[in-house]
C-alpha positions as CSV (number, residue, x, y, z in Angstrom):
1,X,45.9,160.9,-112.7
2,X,48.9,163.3,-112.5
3,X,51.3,162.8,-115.2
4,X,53.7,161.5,-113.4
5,X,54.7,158.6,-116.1
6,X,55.3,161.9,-118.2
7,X,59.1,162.1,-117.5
8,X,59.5,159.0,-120.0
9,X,58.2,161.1,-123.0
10,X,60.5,163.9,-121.8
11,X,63.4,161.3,-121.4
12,X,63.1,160.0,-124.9
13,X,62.7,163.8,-126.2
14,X,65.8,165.4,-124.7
15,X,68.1,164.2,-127.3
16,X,65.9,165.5,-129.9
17,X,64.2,168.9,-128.9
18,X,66.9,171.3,-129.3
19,X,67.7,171.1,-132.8
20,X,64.6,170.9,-133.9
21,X,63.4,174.1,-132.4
22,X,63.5,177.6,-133.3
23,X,66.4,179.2,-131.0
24,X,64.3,182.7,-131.2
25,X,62.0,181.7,-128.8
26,X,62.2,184.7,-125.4
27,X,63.2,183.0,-122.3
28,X,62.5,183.3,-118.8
29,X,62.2,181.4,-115.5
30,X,59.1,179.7,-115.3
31,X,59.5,178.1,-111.8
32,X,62.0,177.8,-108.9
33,X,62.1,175.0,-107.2
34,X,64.1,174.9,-104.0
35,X,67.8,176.2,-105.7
36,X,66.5,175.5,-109.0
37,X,65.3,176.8,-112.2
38,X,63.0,175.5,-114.5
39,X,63.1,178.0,-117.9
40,X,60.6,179.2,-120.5
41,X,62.1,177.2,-123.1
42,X,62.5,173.8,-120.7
43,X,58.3,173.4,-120.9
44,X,58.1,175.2,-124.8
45,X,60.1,172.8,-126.7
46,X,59.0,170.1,-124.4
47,X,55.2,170.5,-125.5
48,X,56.1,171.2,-129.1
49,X,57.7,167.9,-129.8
50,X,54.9,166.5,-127.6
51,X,52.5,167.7,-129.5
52,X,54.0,167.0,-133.4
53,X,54.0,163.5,-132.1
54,X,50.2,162.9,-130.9
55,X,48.7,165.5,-133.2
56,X,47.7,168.5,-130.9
57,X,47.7,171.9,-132.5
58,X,48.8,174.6,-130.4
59,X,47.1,177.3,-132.3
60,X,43.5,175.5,-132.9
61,X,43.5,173.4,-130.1
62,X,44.4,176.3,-127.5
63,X,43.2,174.6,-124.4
64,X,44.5,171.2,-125.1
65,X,48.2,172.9,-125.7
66,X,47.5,174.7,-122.3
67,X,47.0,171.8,-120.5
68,X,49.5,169.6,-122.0
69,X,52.1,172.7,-120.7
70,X,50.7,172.4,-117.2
71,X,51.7,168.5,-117.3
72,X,54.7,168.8,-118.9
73,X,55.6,171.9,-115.9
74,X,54.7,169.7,-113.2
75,X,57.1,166.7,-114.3
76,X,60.0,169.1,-114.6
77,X,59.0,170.7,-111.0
78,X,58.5,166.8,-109.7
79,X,62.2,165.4,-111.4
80,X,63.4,168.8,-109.5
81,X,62.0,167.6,-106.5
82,X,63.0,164.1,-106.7
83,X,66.4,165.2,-107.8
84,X,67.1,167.5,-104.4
85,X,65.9,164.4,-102.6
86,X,68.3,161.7,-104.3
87,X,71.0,164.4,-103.6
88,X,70.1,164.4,-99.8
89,X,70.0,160.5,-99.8
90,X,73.3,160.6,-101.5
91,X,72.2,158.5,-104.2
92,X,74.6,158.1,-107.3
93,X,75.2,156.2,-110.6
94,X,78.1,155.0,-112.0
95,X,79.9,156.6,-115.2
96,X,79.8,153.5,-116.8
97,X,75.5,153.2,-116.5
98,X,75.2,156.8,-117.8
99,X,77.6,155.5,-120.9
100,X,75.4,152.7,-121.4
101,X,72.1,155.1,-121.3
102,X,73.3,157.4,-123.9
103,X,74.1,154.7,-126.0
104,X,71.1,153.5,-125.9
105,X,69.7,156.8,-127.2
106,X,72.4,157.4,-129.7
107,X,71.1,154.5,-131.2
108,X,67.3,155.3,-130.4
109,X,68.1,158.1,-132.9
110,X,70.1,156.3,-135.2
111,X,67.2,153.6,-136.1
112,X,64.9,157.0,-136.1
113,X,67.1,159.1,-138.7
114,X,68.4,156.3,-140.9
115,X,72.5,156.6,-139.7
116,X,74.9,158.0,-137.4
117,X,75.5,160.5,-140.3
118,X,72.2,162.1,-140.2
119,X,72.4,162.0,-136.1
120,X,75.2,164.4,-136.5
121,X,73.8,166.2,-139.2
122,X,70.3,166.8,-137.4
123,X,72.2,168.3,-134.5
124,X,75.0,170.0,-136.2
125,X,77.9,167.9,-133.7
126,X,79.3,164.9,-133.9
127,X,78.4,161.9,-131.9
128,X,81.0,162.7,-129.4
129,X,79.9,166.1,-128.4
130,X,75.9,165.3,-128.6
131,X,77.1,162.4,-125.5
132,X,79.3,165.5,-123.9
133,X,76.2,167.8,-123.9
134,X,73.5,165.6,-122.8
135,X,75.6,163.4,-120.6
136,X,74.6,165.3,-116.9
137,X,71.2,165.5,-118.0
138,X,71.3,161.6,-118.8
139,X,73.1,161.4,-115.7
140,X,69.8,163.0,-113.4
141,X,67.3,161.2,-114.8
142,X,69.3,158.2,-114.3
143,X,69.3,159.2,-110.6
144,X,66.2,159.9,-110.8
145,X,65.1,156.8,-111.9
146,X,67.1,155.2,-108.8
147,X,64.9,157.1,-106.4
148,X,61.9,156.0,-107.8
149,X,62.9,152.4,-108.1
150,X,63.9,152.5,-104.8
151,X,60.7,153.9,-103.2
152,X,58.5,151.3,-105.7
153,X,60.7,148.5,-104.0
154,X,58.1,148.6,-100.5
155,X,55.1,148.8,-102.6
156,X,52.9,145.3,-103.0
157,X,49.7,144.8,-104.3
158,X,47.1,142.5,-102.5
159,X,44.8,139.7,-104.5
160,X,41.5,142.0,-103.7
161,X,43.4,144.9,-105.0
162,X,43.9,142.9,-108.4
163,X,40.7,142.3,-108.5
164,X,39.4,145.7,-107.7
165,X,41.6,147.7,-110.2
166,X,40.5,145.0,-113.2
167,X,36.6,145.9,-112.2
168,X,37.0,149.4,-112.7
169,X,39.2,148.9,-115.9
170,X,37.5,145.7,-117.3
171,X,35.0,147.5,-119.5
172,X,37.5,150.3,-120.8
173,X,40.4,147.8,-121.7
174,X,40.9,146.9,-125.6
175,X,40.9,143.4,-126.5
176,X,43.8,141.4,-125.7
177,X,46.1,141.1,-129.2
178,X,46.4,137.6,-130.6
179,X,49.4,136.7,-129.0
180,X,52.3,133.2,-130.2
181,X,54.4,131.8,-128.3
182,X,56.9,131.3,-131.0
183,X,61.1,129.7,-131.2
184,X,63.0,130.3,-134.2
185,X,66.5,129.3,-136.0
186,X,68.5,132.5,-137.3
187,X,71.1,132.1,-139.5
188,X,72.6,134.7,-140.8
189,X,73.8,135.1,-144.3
190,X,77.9,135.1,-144.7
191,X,80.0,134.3,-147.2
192,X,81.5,130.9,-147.9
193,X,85.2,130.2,-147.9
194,X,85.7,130.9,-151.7
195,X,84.7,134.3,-151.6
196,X,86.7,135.1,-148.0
197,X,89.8,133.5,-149.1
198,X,89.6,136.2,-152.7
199,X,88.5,139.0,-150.0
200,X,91.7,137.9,-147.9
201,X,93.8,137.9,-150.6
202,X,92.9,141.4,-152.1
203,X,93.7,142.7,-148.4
204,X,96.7,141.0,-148.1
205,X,98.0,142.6,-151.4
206,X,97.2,146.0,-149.9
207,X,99.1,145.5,-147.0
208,X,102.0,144.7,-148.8
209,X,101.7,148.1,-150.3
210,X,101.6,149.6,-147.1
211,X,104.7,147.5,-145.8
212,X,106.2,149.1,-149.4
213,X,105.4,152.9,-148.0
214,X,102.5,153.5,-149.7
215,X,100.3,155.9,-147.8
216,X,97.1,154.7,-145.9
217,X,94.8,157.4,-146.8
218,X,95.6,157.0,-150.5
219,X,95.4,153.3,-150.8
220,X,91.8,153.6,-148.8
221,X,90.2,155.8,-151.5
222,X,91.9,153.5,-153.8
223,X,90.4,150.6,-152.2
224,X,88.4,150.8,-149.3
225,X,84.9,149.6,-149.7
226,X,83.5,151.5,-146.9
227,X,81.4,154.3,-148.7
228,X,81.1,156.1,-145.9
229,X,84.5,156.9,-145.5
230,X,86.7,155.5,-148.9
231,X,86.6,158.9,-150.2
232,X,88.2,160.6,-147.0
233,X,90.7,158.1,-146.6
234,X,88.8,155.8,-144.5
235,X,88.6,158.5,-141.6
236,X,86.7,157.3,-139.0
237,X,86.9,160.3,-136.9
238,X,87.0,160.0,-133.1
239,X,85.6,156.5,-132.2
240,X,84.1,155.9,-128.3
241,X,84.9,152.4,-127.0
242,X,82.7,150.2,-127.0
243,X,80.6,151.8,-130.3
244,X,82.5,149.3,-133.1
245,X,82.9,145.8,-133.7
246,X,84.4,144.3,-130.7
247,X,87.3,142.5,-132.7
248,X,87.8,146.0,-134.8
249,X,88.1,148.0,-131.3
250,X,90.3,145.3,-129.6
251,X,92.7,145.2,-132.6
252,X,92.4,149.1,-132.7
253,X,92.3,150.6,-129.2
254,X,95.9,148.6,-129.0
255,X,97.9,151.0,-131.5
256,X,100.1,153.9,-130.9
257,X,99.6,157.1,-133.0
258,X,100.8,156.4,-137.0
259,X,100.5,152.6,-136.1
260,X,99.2,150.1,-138.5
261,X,96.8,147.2,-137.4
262,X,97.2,143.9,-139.1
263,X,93.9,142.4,-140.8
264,X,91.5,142.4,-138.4
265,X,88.0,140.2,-139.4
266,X,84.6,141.6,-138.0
267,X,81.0,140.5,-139.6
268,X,81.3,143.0,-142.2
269,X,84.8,142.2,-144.2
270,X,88.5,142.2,-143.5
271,X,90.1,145.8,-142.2
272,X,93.2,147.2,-141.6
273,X,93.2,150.2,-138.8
274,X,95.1,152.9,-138.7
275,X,95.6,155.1,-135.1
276,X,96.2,158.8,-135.7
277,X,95.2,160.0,-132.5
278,X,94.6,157.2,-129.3
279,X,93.2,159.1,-126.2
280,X,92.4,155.6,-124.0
281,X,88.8,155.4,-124.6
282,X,88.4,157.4,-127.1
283,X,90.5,157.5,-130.5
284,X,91.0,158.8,-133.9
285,X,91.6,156.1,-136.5
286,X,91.3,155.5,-140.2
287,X,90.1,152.1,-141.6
288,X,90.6,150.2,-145.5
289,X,87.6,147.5,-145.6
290,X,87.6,145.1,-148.3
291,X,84.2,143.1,-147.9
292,X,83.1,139.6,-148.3
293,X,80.4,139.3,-150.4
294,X,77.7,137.1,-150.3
295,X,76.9,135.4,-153.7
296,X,73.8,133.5,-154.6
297,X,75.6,130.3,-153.9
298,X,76.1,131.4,-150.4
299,X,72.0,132.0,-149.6
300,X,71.4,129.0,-151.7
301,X,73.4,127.2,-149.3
302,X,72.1,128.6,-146.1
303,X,68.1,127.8,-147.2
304,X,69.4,124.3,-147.9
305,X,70.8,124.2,-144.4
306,X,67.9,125.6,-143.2
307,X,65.4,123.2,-145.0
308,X,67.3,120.2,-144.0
309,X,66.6,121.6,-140.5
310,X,63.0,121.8,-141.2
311,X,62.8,118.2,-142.0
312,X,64.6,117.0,-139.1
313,X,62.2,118.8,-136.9
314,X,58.7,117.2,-139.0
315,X,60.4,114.1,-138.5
316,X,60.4,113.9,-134.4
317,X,63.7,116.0,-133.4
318,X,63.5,118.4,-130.8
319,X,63.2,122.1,-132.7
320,X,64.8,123.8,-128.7
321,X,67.8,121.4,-129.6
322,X,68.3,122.3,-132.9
323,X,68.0,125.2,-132.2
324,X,70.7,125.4,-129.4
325,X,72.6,123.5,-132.5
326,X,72.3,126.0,-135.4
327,X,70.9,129.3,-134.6
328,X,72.5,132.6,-134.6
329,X,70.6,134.5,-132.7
330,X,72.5,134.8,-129.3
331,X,69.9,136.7,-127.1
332,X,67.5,133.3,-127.9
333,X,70.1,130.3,-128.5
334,X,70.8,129.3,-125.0
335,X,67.0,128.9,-124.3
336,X,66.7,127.3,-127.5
337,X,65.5,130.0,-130.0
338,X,62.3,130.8,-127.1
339,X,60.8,134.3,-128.8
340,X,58.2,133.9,-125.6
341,X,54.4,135.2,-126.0
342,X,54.2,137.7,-129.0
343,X,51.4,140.1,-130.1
344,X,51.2,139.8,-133.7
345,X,50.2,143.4,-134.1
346,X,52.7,144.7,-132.9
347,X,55.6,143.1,-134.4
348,X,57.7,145.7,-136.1
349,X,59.2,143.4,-138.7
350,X,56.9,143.1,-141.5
351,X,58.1,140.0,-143.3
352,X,58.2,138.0,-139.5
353,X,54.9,139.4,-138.9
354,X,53.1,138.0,-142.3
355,X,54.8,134.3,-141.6
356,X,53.7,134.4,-137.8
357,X,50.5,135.0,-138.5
358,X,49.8,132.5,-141.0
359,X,51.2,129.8,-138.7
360,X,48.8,127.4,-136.8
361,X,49.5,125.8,-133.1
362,X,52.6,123.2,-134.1
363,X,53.5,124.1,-137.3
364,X,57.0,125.3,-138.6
365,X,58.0,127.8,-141.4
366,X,60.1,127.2,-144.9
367,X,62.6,129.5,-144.2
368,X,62.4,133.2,-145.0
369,X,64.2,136.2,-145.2
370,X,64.5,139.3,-143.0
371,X,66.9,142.1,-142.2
372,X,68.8,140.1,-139.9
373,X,69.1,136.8,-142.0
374,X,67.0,133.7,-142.3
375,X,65.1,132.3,-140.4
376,X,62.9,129.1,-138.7
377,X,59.8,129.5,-137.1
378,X,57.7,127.5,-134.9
379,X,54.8,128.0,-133.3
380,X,54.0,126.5,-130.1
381,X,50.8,128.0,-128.9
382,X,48.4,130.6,-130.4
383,X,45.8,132.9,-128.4
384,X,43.0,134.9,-130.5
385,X,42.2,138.0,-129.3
386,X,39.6,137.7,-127.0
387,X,38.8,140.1,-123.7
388,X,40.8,140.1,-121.0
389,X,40.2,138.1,-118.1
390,X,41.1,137.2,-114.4
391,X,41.9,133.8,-114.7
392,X,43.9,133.9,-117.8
393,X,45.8,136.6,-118.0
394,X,46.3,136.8,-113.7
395,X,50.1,137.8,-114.0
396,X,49.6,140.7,-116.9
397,X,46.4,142.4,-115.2
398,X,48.6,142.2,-111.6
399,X,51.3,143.5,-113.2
400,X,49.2,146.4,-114.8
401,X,47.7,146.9,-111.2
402,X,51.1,147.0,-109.3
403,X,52.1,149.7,-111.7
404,X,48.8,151.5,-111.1
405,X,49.7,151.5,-107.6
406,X,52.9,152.5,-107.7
407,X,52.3,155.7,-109.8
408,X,50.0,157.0,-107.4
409,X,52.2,156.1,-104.5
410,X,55.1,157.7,-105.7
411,X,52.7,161.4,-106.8
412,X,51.4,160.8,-103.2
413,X,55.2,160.9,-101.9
414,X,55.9,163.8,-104.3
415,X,53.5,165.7,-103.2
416,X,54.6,165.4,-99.6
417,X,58.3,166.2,-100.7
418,X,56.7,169.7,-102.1
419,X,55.1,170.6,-98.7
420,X,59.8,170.8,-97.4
421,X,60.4,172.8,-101.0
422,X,60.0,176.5,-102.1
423,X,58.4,176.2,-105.1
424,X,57.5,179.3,-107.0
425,X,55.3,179.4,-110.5
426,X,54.8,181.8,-112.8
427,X,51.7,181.3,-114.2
428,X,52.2,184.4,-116.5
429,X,54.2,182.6,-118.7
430,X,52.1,179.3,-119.3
């Protein structure tokens, strides 16, 4: 199968090659395609990520390397391909979807490197200028992706084609994963009213120095219990809308240059804002947090809450509506704290995990603790793992098929796009 699926490890890689990469390596064009170039470099740091990630070594492993070059070559010469093509059906995506694709990244990277600190770090640029260097690129494959949705949209997958692709793959599929279908309460832990109205306070007396002239940088060293930014006088550097608390931006975004923000609350303490420099949707501000810590009364509280909950649901009540009633979590709370079918294995959270996978069909949790809070949870059903099979797993083998389908329909159309393209390769250089 052509490595046509290929572009999604290159998509996830593109914010992360360069800097990682020895800028010594000798460049050259490797291939034109129609009025484009694809360089040395463009396949080289590519593979190299490529293969740090699954273990391939380029010097003892020569042939391996080699081929994984040749794949990664003909992705970059099918995107260039698919690109001219989405430029001749005038194809387009908004600013506002390329925004919310680098984000997405951004943050990719952030839960890779630990903070937004060491993003900028790793690349040697601030957040800003990594989204103004990569934002075209982010912007192609985005069009990219258009064309290719749009093209998949005609293809449909017939009951005997099901059925065909599962007999050829039956006996080279893995066993299917124990799988839940689990709800769950989240509450998060906050801090009661004692401890906000001292944290309100202690704020408010800051703000009365600032009404007295004190300056804003000094009082947020003095103060500030941000420790990312108290000892640079809570400079935030140049924020992009839509990357903060949505409270902290709306109260922010508002000011004029050398304005002061009144106390704004977000889920992480009480702030005042500072504007130094307001470009519309992008600004320069400094910030003075004073938290609100949780105590120990606090999470006592919450478990109590949380174990009354518990009770109510052994004794007949409706977990979904109690649900709807208490938790946090707004992604689930609507549909009453549904987490759907889960595969145990591969839950990422190791404290969730342990609990679901103690749990028997119908029974609830004690409440427990994880990154995001506490939490409730129930399971309603529970599937070993056993072998896949028609009848039982119908809509995940079609769905496996449809995409089987639609890989090789789309390398089909490519490869009928090359046929209208000059494409030149030199193989010199792989």
């Amino acid at each position: 199968m052509k490595m046509y699926l290929f572009r999604v490890v290159i998509a996830l890689i593109i914010l992360i090659s360069y800097p990682l990469l020895s800028q010594e390596l000798i460049d050259g064009v490797m291939a034109v395609v129609g009025e484009e170039i694809i360089l040395y470099t463009d396949v080289i740091q590519a593979a190299q990520i490529y293969a740090v990630q699954y273990g391939i070594d380029p010097i003892n492993e020569i042939q391996e390397y080699n081929r994984l070059k040749q794949e990664i070559l003909e992705s970059l010469i099918n995107d260039k391909i698919l690109l001219a093509k989405a430029v001749e059906d005038t194809i387009t995506v908004t600013d506002q979807q390329v925004e919310t694709a680098l984000e997405e990244r951004i943050q990719n990277l952030v839960l890779q490197l630990g903070s937004e600190a060491e993003v900028e770090r790793y690349f040697g640029s601030t957040i800003w200028q990594i989204k103004k260097d990569y934002r075209e690129d982010i912007r192609k494959l985005l069009i990219i992706e258009t064309l290719k949705q749009q093209k998949s949209m005609d293809v449909n997958i017939s009951r005997t084609e099901v059925e065909a692709y599962f007999n050829i793959q039956k006996d080279s599929l893995p066993q299917r994963k124990t799988m839940v279908k689990a709800r769950h309460i989240l509450m998060q832990l906050q801090a009661g009213e004692s401890t906000r109205r001292t944290a309100m306070r202690r704020m408010e007396e800051i703000q009365d120095r600032l009404n007295d002239g004190q300056d804003f940088a000094e009082l947020a060293k003095l103060y500030s219990e941000d420790p990312g930014t108290a000892s640079i006088g809570g400079d935030l550097g140049y924020i992009e809308r839509g990357t903060l608390f949505e409270s902290f931006e709306e109260a922010g975004f508002q000011l004029e240059p050398g304005e002061i923000s009144g106390i704004v609350e977000t889920p992480v303490g009480f702030h005042l804002i500072q504007m130094i420099d307001n470009q519309g949707d992008r600004a320069h501000m400094r910030h003075l947090l004073v938290r609100m810590n949780v105590t120990q009364q606090d999470e006592s509280s919450l478990i109590d809450t949380l174990n009354a909950v518990r009770e109510r649901v052994l004794a007949g009540e409706d977990f979904g509506a109690l649900a709807r009633e208490y938790s946090q979590d707004e992604s689930t709370k609507d549909s009453g704290g549904d987490l759907g079918w889960l595969p145990i294995e591969d839950l990422e959270i190791p404290t969730f995990k342990s609990v679901v996978d103690t749990l028997q069909e119908g029974y609830i949790s004690l409440p427990f603790r994880t990154e995001f809070g506490y939490h409730l949870v129930m399971v309603e059903e529970r599937d070993e793992a056993r072998a896949y099979s028609l009848e039982k797993d119908w809509d995940e083998i079609k769905t496996a098929a449809l995409n089987a389908k639609i890989v090789e329909v789309l390398d089909q159309w490519v490869e009928e796009l090359k046929g209208n393209m000059y494409i030149r390769v030199n193989e010199e250089m792989l």
